[in-house]
C-alpha positions in Angstrom: 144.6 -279.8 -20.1 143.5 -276.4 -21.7 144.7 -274.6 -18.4 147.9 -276.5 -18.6 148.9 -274.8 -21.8 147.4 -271.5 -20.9 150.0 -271.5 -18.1 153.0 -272.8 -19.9 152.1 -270.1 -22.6 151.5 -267.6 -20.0 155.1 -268.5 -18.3 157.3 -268.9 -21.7 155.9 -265.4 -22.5 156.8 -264.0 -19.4 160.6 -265.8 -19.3 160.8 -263.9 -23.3 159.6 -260.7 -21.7 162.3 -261.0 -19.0 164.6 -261.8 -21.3 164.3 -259.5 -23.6 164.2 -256.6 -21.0 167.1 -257.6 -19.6 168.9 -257.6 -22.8 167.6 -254.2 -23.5 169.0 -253.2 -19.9 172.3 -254.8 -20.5 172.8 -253.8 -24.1 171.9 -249.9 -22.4 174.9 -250.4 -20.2 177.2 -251.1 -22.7 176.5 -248.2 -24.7 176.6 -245.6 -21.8 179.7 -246.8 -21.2 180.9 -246.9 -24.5 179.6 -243.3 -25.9 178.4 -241.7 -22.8 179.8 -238.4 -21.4 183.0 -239.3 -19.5 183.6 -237.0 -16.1 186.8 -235.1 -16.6 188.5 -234.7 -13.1 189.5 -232.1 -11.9 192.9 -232.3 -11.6 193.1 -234.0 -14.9 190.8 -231.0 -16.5 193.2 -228.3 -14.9 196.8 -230.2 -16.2 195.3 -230.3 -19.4 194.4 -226.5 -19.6 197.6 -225.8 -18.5 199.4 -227.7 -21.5 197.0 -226.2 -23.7 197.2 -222.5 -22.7 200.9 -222.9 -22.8 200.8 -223.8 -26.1 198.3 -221.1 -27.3 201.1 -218.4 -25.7 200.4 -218.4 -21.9 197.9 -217.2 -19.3 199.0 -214.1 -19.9 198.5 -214.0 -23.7 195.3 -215.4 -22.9 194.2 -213.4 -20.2 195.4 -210.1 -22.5 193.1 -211.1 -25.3 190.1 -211.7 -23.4 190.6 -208.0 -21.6 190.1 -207.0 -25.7 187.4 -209.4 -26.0 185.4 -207.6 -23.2 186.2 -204.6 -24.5 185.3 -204.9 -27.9 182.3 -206.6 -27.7 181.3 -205.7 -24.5 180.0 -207.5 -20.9 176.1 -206.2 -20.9 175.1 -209.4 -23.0 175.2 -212.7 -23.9 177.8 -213.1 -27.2 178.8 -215.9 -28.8 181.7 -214.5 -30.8 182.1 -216.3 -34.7 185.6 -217.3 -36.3 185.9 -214.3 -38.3 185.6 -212.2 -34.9 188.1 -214.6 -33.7 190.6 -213.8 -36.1 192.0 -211.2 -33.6 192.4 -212.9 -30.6 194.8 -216.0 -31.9 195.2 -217.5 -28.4 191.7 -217.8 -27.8 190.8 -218.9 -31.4 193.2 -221.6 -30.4 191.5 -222.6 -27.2 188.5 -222.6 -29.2 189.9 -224.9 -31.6 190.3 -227.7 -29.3 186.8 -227.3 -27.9 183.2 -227.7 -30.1 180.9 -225.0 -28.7 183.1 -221.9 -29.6 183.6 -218.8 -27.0 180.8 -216.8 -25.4 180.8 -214.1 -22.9 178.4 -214.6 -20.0 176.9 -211.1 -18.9 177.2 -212.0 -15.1 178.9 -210.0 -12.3 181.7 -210.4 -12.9 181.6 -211.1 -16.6 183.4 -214.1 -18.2 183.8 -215.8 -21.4 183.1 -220.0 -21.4 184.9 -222.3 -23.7 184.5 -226.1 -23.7 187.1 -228.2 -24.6 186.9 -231.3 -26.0 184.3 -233.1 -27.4 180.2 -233.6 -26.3 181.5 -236.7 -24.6 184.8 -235.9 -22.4 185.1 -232.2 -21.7 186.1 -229.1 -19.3 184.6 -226.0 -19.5 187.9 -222.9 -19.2 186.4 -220.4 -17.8 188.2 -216.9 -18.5 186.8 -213.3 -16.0 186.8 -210.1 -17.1 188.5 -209.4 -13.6 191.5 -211.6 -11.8 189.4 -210.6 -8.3 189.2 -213.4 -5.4 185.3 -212.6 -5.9 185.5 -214.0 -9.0 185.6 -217.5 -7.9 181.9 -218.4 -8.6 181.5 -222.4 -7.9 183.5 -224.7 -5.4 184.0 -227.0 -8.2 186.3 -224.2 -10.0 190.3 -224.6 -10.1 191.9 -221.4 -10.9 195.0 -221.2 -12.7 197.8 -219.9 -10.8 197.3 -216.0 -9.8 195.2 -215.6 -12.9 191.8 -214.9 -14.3 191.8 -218.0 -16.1 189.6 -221.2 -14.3 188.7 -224.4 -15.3 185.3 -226.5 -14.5 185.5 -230.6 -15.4 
């Protein structure tokens, strides 16, 4: 009898464990897909910077202002510029407005600055080089943006 109950305890303990693994499993799921990052593609990610350098004044605009981003605060060193340094550069304060991490020039060969857009959980990264060079195409996974020095990573 005592052995009886010792294995019906054992088994309705191991039928809770289950259970409640598989509802920690489950209830994991749903909030990955609720909250977790969301992959941009792509093509999506490029469209998008389109509209939104159009609106900040153009690739142009934008490719203008970063030459006087390099030149100002130079392409030796990792920066992460602040608003008030911003202030100058209007298109790329804008761009930086619609992203959460701010600008920052990456002291690579070439140089370029990085600017996320959108939020920690659905984001692109427009990437911007201090030269419009072929051999500045520095990942497969980069879309340039027309004849430009402007690229976008999702």
């Amino acid at each position: 009898m005592k052995t009886q109950k010792l294995v019906r305890h054992a088994m309705t303990l191991v039928v809770f464990i289950v259970t409640v693994v598989a509802g920690l499993v489950v209830a994991s799921m749903i909030l990955r897909y609720m909250f977790g990052p969301v992959v941009v593609k792509p093509e999506t990610a490029r469209a998008e910077a389109i509209q939104l350098i159009a609106r900040v004044g153009g690739i142009a605009k934008v490719c203008e202002e970063a030459s006087q981003i390099f030149k100002r605060f130079g392409v030796s060193k990792w920066y992460s510029l602040n608003s008030r340094e911003t202030k100058d550069y209007p298109a790329i304060a804008a761009l930086t407005n619609a992203g959460w991490r701010g600008i920052e020039i990456e002291p690579y060969s070439p140089a370029f600055i990085q600017i996320s857009v959108g939020n920690h959980q659905r984001n692109y990264v427009i990437i911007i080089f201090e030269s419009d060079d072929e051999k500045s195409v520095f990942t497969r996974d980069a879309l340039r943006l027309e004849d430009s020095c402007i690229f976008v990573v999702s």
